[in-house]
PDB file as gemmi writes it, atoms N, CA and C in Angstrom:
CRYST1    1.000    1.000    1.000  90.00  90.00  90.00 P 1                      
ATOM      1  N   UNK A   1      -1.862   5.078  -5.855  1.00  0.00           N  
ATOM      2  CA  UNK A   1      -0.542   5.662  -5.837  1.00  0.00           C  
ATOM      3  C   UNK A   1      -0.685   7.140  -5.513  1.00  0.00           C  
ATOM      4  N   UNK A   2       0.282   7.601  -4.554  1.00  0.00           N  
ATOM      5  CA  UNK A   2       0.041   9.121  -4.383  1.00  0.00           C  
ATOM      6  C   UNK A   2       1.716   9.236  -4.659  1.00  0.00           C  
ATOM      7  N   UNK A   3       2.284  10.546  -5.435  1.00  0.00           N  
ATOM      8  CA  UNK A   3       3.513  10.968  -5.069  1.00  0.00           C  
ATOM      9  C   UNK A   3       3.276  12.484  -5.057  1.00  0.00           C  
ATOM     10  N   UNK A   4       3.924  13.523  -4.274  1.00  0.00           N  
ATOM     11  CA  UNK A   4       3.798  14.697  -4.402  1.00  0.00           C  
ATOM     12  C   UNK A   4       4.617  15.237  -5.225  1.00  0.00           C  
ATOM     13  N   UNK A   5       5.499  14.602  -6.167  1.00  0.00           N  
ATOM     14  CA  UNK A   5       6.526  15.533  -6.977  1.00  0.00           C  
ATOM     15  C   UNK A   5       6.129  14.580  -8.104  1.00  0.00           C  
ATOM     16  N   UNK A   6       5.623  13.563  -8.538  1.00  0.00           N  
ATOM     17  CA  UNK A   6       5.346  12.749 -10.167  1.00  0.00           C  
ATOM     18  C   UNK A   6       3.908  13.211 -10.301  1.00  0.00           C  
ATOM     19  N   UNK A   7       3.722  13.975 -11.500  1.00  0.00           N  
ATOM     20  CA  UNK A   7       1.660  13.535 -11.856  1.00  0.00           C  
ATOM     21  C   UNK A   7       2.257  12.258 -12.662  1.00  0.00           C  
ATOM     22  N   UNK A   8       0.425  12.124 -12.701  1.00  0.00           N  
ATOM     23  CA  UNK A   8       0.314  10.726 -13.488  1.00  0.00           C  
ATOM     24  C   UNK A   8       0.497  10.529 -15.247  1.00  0.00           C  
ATOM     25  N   UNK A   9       0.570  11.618 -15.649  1.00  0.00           N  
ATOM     26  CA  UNK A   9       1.353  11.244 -17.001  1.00  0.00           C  
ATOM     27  C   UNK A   9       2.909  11.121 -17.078  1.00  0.00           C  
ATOM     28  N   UNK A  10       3.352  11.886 -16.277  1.00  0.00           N  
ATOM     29  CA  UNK A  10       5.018  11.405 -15.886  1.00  0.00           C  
ATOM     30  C   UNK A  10       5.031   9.469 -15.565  1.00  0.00           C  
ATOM     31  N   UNK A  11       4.511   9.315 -14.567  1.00  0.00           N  
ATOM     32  CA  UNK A  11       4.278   8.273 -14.253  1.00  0.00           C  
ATOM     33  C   UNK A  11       3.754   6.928 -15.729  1.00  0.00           C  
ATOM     34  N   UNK A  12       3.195   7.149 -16.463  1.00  0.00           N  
ATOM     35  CA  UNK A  12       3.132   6.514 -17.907  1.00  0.00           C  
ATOM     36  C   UNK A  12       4.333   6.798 -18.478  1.00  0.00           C  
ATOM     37  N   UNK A  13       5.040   7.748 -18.883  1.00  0.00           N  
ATOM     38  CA  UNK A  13       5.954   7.912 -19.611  1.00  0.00           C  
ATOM     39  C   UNK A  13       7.073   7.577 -19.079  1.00  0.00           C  
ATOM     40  N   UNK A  14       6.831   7.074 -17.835  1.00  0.00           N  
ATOM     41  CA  UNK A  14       8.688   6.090 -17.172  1.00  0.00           C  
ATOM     42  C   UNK A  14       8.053   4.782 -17.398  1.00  0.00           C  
ATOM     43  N   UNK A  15       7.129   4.314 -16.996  1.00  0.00           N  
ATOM     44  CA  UNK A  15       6.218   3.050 -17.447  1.00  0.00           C  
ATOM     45  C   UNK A  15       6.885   2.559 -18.888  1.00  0.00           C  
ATOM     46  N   UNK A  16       6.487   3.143 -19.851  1.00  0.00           N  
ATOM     47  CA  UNK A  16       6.859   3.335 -21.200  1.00  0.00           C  
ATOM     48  C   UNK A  16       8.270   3.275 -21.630  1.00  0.00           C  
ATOM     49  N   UNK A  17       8.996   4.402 -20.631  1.00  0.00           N  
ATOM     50  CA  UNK A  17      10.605   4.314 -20.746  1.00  0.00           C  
ATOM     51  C   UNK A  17      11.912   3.126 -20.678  1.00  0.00           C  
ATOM     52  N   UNK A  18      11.340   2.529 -19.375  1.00  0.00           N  
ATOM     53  CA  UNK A  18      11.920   1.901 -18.835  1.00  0.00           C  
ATOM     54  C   UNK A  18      11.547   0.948 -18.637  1.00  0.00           C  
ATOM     55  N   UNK A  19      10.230   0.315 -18.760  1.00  0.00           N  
ATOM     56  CA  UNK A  19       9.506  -1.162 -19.092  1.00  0.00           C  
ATOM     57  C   UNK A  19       8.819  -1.570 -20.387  1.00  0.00           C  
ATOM     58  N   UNK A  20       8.355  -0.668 -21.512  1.00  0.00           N  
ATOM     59  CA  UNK A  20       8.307  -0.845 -22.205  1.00  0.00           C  
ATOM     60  C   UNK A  20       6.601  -1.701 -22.070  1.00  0.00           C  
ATOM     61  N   UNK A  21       5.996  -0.731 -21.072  1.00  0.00           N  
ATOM     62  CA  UNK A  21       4.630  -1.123 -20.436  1.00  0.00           C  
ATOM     63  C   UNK A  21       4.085   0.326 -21.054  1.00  0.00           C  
ATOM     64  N   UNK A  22       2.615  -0.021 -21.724  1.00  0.00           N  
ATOM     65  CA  UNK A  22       2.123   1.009 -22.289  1.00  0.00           C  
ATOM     66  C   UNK A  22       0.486   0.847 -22.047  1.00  0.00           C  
ATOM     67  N   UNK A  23      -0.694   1.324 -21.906  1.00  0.00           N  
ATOM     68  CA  UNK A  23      -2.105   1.002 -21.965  1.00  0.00           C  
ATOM     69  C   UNK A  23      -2.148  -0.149 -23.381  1.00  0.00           C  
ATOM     70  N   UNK A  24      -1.451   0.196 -24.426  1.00  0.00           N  
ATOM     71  CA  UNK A  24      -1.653  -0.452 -25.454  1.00  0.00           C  
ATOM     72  C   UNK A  24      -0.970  -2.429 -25.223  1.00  0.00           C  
ATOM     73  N   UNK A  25       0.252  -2.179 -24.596  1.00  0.00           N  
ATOM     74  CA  UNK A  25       0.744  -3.075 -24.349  1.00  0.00           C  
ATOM     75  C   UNK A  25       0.316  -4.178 -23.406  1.00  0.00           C  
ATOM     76  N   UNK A  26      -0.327  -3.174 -22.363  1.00  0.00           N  
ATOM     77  CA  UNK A  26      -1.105  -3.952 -21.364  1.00  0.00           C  
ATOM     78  C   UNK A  26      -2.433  -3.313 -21.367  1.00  0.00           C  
ATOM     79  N   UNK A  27      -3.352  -4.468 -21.829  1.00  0.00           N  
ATOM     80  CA  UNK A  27      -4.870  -3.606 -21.782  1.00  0.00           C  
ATOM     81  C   UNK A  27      -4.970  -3.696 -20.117  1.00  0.00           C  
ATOM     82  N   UNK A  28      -5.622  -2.259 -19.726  1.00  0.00           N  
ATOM     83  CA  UNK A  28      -6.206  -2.646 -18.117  1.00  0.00           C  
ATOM     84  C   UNK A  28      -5.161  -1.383 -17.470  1.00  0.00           C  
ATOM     85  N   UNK A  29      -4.114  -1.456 -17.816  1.00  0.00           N  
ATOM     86  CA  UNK A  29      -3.560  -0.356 -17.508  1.00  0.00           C  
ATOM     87  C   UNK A  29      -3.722   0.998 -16.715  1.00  0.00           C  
ATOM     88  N   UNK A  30      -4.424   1.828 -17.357  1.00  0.00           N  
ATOM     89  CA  UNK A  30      -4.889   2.825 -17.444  1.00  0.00           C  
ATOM     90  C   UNK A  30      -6.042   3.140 -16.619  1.00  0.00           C  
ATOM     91  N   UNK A  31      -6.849   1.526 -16.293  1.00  0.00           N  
ATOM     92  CA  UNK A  31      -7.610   1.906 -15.003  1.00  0.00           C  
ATOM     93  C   UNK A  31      -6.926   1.453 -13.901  1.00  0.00           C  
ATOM     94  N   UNK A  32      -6.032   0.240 -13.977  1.00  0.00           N  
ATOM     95  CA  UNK A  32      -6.008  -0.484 -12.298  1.00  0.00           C  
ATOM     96  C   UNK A  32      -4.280   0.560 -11.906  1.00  0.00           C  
ATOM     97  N   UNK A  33      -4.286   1.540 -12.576  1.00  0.00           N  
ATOM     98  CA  UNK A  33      -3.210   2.255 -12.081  1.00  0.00           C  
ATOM     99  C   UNK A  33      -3.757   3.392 -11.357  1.00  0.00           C  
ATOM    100  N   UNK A  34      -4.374   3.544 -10.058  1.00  0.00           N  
ATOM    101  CA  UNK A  34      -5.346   4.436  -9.296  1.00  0.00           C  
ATOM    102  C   UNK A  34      -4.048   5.266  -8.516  1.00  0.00           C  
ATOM    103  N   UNK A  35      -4.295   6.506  -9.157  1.00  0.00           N  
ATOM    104  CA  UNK A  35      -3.435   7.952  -8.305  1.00  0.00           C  
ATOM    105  C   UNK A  35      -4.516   8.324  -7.485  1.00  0.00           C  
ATOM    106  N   UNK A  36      -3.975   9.196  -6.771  1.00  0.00           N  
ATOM    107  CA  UNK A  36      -4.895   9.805  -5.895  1.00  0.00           C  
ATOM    108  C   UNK A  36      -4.272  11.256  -5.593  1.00  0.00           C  
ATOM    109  N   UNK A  37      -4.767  11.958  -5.226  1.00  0.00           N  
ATOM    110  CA  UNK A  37      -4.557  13.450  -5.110  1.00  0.00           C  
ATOM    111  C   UNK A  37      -3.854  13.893  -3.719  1.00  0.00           C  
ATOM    112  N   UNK A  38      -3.857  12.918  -2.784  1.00  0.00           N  
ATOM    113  CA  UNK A  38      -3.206  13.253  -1.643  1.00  0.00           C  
ATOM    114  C   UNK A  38      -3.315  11.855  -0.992  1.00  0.00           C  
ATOM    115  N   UNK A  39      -2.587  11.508   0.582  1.00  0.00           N  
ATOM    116  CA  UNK A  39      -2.275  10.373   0.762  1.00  0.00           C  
ATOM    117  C   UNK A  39      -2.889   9.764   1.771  1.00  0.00           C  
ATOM    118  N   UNK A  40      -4.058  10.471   2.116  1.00  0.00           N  
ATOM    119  CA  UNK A  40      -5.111   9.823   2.830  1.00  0.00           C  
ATOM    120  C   UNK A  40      -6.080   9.569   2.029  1.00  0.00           C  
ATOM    121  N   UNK A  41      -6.042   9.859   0.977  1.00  0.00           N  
ATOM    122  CA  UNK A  41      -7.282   9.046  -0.400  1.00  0.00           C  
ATOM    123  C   UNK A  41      -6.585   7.681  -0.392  1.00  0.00           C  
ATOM    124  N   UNK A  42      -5.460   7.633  -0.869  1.00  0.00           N  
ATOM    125  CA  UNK A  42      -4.260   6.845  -1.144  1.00  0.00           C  
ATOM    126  C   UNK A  42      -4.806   5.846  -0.292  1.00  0.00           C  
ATOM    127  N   UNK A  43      -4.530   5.946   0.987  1.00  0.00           N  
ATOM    128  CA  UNK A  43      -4.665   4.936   1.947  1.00  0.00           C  
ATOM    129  C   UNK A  43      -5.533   4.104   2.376  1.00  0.00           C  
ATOM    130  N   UNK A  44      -6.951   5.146   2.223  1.00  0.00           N  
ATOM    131  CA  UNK A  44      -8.309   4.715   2.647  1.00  0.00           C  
ATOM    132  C   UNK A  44      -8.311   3.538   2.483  1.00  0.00           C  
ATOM    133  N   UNK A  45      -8.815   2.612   2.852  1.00  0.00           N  
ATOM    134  CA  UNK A  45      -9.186   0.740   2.399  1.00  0.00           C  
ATOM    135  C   UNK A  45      -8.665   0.325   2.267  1.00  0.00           C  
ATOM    136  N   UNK A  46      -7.298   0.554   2.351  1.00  0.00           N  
ATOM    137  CA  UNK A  46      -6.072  -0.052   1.732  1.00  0.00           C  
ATOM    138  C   UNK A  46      -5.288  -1.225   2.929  1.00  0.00           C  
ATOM    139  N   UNK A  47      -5.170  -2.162   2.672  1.00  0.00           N  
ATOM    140  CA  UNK A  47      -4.451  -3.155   4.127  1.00  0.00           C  
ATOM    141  C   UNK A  47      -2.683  -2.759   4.251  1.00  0.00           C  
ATOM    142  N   UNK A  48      -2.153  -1.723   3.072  1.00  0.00           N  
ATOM    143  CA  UNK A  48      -0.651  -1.669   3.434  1.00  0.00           C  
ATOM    144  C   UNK A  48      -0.524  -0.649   2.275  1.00  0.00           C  
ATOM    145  N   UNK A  49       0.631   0.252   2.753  1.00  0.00           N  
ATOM    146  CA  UNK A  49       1.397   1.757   2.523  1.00  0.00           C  
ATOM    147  C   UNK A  49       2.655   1.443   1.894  1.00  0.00           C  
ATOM    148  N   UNK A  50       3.082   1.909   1.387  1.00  0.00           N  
ATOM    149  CA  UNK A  50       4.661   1.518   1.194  1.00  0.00           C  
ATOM    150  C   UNK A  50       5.185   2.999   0.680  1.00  0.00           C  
ATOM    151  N   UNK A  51       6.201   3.588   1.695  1.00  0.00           N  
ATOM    152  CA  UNK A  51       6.564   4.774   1.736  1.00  0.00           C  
ATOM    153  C   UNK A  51       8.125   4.422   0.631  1.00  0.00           C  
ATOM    154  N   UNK A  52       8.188   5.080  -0.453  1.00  0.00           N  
ATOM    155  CA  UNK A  52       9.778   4.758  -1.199  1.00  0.00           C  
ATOM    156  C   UNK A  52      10.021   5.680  -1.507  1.00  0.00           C  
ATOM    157  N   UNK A  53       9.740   7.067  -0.936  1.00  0.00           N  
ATOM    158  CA  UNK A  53      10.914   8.084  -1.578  1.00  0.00           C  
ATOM    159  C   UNK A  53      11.099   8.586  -0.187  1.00  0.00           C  
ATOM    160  N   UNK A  54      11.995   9.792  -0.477  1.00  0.00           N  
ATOM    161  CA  UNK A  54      12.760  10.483   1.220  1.00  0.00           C  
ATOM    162  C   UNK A  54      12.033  11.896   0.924  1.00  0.00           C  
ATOM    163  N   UNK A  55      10.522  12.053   0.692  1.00  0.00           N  
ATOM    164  CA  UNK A  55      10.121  13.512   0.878  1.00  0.00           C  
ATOM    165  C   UNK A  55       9.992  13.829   2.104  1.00  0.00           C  
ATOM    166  N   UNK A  56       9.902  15.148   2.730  1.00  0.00           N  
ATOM    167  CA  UNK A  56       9.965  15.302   4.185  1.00  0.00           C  
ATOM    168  C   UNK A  56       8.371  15.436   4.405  1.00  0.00           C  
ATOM    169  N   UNK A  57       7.469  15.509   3.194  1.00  0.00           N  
ATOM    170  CA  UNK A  57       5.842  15.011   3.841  1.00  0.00           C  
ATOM    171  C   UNK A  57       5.952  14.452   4.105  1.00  0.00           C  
ATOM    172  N   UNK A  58       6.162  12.801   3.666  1.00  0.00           N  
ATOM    173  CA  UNK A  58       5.967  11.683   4.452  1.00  0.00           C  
ATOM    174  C   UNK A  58       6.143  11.341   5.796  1.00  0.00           C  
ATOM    175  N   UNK A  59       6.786  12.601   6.309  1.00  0.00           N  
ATOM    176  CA  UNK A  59       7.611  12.696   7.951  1.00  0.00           C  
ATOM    177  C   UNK A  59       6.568  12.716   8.389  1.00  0.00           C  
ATOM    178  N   UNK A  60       5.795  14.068   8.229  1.00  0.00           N  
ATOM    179  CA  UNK A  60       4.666  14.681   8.700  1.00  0.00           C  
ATOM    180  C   UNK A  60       3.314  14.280   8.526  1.00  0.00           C  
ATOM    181  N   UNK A  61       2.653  13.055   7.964  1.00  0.00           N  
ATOM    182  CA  UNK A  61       1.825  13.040   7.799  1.00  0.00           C  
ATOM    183  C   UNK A  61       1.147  12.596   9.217  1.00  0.00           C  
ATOM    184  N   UNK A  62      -0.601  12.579   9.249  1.00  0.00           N  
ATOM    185  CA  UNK A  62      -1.137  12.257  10.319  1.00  0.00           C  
ATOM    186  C   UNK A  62      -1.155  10.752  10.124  1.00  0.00           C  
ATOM    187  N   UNK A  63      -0.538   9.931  10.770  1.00  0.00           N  
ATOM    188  CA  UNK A  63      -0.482   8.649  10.596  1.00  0.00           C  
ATOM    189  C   UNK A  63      -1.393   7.555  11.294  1.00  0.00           C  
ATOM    190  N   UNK A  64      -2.367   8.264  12.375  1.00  0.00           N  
ATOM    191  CA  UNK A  64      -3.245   7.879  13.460  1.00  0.00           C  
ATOM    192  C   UNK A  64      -4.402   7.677  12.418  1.00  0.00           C  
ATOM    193  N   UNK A  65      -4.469   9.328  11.994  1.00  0.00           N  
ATOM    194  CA  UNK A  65      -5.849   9.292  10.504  1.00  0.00           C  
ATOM    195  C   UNK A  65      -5.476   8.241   9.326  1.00  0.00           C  
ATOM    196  N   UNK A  66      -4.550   7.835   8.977  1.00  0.00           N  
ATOM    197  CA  UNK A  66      -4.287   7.100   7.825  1.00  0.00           C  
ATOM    198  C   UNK A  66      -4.657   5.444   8.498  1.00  0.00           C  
ATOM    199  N   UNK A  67      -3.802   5.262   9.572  1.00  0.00           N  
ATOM    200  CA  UNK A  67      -4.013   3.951  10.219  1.00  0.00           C  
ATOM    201  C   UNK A  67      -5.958   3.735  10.242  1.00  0.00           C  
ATOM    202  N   UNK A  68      -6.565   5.130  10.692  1.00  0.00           N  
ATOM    203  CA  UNK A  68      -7.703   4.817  11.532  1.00  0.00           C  
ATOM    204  C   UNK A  68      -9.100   4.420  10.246  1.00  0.00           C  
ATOM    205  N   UNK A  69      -8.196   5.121   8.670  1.00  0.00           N  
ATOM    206  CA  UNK A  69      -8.929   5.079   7.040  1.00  0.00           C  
ATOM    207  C   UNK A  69      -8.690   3.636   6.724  1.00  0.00           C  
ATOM    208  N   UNK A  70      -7.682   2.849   7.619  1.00  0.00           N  
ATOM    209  CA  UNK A  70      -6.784   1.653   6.030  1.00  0.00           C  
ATOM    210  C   UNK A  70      -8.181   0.425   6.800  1.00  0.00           C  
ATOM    211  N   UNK A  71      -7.724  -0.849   6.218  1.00  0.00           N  
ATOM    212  CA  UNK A  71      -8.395  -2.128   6.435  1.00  0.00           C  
ATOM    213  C   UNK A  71      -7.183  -2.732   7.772  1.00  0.00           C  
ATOM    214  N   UNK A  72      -7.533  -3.530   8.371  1.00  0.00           N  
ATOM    215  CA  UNK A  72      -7.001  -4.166   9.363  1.00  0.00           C  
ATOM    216  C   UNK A  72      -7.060  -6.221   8.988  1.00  0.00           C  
ATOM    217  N   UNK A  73      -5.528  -6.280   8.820  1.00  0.00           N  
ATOM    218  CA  UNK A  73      -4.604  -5.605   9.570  1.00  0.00           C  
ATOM    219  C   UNK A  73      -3.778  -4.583   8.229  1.00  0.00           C  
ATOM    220  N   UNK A  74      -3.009  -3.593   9.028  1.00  0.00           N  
ATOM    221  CA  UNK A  74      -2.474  -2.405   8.353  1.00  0.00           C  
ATOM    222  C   UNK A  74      -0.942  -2.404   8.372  1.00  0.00           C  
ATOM    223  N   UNK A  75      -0.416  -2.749   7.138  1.00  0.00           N  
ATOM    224  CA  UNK A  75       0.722  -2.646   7.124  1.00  0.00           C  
ATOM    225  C   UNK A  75       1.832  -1.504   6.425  1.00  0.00           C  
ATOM    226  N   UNK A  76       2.952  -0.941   7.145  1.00  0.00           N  
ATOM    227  CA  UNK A  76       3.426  -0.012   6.620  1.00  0.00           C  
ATOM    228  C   UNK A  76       4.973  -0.356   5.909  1.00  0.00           C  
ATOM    229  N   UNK A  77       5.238  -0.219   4.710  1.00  0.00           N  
ATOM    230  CA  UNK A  77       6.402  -0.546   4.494  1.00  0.00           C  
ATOM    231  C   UNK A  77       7.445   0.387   4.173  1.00  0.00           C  
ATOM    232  N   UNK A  78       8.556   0.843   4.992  1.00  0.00           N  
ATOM    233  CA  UNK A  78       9.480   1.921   4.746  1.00  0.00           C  
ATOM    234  C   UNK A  78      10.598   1.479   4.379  1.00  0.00           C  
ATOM    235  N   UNK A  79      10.608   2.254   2.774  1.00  0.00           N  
ATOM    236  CA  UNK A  79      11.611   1.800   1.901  1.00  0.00           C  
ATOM    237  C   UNK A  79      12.913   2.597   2.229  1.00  0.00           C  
ATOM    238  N   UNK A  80      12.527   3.314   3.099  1.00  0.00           N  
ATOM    239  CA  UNK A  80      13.484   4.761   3.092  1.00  0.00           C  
ATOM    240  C   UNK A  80      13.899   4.716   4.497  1.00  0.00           C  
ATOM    241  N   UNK A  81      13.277   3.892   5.524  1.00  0.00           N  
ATOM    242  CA  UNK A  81      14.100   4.438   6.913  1.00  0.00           C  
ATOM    243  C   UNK A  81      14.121   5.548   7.068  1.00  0.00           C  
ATOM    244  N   UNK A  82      12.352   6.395   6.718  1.00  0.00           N  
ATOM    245  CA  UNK A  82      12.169   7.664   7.393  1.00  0.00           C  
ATOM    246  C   UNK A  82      11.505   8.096   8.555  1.00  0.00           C  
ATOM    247  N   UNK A  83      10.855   7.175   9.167  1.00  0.00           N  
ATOM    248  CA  UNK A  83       9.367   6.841   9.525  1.00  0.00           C  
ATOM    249  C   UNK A  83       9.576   6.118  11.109  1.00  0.00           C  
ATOM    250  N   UNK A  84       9.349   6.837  12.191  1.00  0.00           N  
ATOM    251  CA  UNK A  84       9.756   6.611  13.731  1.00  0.00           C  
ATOM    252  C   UNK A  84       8.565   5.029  13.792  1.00  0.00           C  
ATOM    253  N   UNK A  85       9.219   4.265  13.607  1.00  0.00           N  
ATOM    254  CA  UNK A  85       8.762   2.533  13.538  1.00  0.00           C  
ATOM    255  C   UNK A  85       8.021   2.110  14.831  1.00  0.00           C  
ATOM    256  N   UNK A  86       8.934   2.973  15.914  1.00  0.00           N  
ATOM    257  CA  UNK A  86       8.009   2.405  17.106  1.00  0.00           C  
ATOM    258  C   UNK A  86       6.817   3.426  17.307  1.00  0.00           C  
ATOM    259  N   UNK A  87       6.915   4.250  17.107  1.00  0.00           N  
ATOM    260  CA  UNK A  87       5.275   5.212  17.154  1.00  0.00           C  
ATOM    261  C   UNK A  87       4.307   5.060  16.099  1.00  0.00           C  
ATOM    262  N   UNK A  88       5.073   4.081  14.852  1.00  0.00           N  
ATOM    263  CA  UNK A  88       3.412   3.937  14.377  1.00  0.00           C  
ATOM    264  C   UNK A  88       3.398   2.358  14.697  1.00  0.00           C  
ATOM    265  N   UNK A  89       4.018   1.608  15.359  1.00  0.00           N  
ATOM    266  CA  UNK A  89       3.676   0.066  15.793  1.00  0.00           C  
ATOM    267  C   UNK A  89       2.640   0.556  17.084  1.00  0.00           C  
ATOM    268  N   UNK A  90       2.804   1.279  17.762  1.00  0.00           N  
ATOM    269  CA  UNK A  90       2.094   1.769  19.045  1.00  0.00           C  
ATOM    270  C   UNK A  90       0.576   2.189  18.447  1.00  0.00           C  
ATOM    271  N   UNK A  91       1.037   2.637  17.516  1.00  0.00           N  
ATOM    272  CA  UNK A  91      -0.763   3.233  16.281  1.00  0.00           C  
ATOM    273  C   UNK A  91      -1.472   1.908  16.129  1.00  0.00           C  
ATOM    274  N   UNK A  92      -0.597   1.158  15.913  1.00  0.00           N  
ATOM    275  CA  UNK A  92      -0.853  -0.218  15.307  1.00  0.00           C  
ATOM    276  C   UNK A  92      -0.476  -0.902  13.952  1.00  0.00           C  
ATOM    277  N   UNK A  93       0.374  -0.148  13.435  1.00  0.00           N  
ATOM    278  CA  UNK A  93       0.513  -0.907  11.920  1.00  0.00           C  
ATOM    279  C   UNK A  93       1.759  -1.432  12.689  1.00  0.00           C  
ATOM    280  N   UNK A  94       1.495  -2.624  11.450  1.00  0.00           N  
ATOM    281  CA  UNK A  94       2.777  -3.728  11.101  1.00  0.00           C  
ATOM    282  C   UNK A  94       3.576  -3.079  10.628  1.00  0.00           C  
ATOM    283  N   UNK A  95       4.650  -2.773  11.113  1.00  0.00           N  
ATOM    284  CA  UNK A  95       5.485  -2.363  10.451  1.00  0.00           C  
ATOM    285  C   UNK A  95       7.023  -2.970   9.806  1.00  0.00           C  
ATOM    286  N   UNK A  96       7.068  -3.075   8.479  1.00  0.00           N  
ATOM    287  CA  UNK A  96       8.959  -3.457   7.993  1.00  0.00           C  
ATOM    288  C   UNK A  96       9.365  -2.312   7.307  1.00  0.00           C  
ATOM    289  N   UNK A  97      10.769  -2.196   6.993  1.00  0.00           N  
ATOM    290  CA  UNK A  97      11.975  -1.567   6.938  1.00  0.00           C  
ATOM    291  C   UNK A  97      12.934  -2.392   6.094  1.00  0.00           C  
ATOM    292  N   UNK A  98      13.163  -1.713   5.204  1.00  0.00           N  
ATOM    293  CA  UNK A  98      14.643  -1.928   4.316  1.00  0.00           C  
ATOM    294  C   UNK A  98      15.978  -2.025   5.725  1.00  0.00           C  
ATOM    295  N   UNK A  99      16.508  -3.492   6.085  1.00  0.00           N  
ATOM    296  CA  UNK A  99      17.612  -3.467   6.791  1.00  0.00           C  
ATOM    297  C   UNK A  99      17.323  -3.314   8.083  1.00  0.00           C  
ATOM    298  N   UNK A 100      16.067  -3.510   8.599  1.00  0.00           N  
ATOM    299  CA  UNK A 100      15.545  -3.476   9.974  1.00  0.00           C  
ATOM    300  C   UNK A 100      15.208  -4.572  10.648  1.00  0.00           C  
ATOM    301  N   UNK A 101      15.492  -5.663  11.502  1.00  0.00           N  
ATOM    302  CA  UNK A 101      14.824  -6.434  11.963  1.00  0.00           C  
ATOM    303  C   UNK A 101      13.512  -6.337  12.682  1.00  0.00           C  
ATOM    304  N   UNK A 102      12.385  -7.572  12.413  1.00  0.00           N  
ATOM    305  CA  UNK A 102      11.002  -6.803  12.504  1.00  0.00           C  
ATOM    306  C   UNK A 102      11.498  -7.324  14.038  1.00  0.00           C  
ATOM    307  N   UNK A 103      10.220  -6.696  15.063  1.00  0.00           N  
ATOM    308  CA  UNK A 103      10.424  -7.092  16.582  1.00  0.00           C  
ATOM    309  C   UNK A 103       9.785  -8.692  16.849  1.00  0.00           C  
ATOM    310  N   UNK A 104      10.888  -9.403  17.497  1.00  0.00           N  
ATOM    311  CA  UNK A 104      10.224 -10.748  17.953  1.00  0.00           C  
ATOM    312  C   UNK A 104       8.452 -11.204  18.056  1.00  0.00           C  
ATOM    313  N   UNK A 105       8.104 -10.216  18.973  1.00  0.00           N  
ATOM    314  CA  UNK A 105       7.180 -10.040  19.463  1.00  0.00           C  
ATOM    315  C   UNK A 105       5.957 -10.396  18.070  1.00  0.00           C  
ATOM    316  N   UNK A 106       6.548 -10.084  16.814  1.00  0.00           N  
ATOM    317  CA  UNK A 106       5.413 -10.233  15.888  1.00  0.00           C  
ATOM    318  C   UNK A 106       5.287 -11.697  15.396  1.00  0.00           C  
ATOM    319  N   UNK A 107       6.166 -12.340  15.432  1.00  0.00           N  
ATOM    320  CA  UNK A 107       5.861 -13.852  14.993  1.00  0.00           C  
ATOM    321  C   UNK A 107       5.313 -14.836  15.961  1.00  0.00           C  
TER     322      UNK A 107                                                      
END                                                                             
């Protein structure tokens, strides 16, 4: 998980808030919940992204370097409809969209 505006004790304490999910509650917790410090750690090895907030980093990131870190195949999921769909399908990720039809071409 990378976010640039939550650290990871915020992130426990909505856990806690609003699910009533705690390390105690769920043993395992506390490790298989992996932050990362920025969003090409995030990505590295990873087979799929899922962008859900509207920060204007996410506009900007290098998405060639993230595609070129993840596992294949690489999928990107934009929760937000921020993210120019046909320039990173051209990169190569799979890409879906909240309210987007995916392109023919992929099935």
């Amino acid at each position: 998980v990378y976010d640039p505006q939550v650290e990871r004790s915020v992130m426990f304490m909505e856990l806690s808030y609003t699910l009533q999910v705690t390390p105690e509650s769920m043993p395992g917790l506390d490790d298989n919940l992996v932050t990362s410090p920025d969003p090409y750690t995030a990505a590295e090895g990873s087979h799929a992204i899922a962008i859900l907030t509207e920060w204007d980093e996410f506009k900007t990131l290098d998405y060639q370097r993230i595609y070129n870190s993840m596992s294949k195949p690489a999928f990107l999921f934009d929760g937000r409809n921020i993210l120019d769909h046909a320039a990173l399908r051209e990169i190569g990720f799979e890409v879906y969209a909240i309210g987007k039809p995916v392109p023919s071409k992929m099935f």
